[in-house]
N, C-alpha and C positions, 0 to 999 in steps of 0.2 A: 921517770917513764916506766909505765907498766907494760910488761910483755904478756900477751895474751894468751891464757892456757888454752892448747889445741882441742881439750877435752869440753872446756864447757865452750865456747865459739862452734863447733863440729855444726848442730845444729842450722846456726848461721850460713854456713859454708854449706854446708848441704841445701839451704833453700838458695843459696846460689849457683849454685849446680843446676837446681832445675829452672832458672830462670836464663840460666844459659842456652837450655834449652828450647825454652817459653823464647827465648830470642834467635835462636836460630831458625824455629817456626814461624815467627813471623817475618823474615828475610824471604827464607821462602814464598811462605804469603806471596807477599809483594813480586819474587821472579814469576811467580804461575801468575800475577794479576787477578786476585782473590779479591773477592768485593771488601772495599773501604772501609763499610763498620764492621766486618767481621778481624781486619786488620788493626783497625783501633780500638777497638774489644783485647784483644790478646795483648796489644803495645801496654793498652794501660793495666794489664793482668803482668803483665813485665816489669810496668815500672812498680807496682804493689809490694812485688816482692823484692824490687831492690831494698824499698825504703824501709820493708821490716828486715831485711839481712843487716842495713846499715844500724839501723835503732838498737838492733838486736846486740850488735857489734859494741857500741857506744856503751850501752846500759850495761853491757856485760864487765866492759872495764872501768867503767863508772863503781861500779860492784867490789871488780878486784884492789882498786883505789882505795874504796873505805876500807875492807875486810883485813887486806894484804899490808898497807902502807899507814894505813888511821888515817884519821881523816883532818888533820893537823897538816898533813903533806897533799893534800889532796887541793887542785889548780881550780878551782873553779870556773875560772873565766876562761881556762882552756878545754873545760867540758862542755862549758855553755857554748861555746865556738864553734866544737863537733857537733853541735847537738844542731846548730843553726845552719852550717852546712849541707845537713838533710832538708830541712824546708825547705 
């Protein structure tokens, strides 16, 4: 198992932060009853950025796998797994 370096993921984490955000907006949205496609405009500006935070996440230890471990050690069908999770 690879344990993720805080340094290069940062990025990741940080577009998760503001998609935290980007979600906490649009909860709002919805308590003031904000018109619908302005609220599914920003839902799916939410889920956008989960899915590159996850890819982001993925690729990144997909990386530290070859780099850190060779790729001799490297699971493939446990990356292919994470990677299908996201779809």
């Amino acid at each position: 198992m690879v344990q993720l370096n805080p340094d290069s993921i940062r990025p990741a984490a940080n577009r998760l932060k503001r998609a935290q955000g980007q979600l906490a907006a649009v909860i709002r949205m919805l308590d003031e009853g904000q018109d619908c496609e302005d609220v599914v405009t920003q839902l799916a500006a939410v889920s956008r950025a989960l899915d590159r935070a996850g890819f982001a996440i993925v690729a990144t230890g997909l990386k530290q796998c070859i780099t850190e471990e060779g790729a001799a050690s490297l699971d493939v069908q446990k990356m292919e797994k994470l990677f299908l999770t996201l779809a």
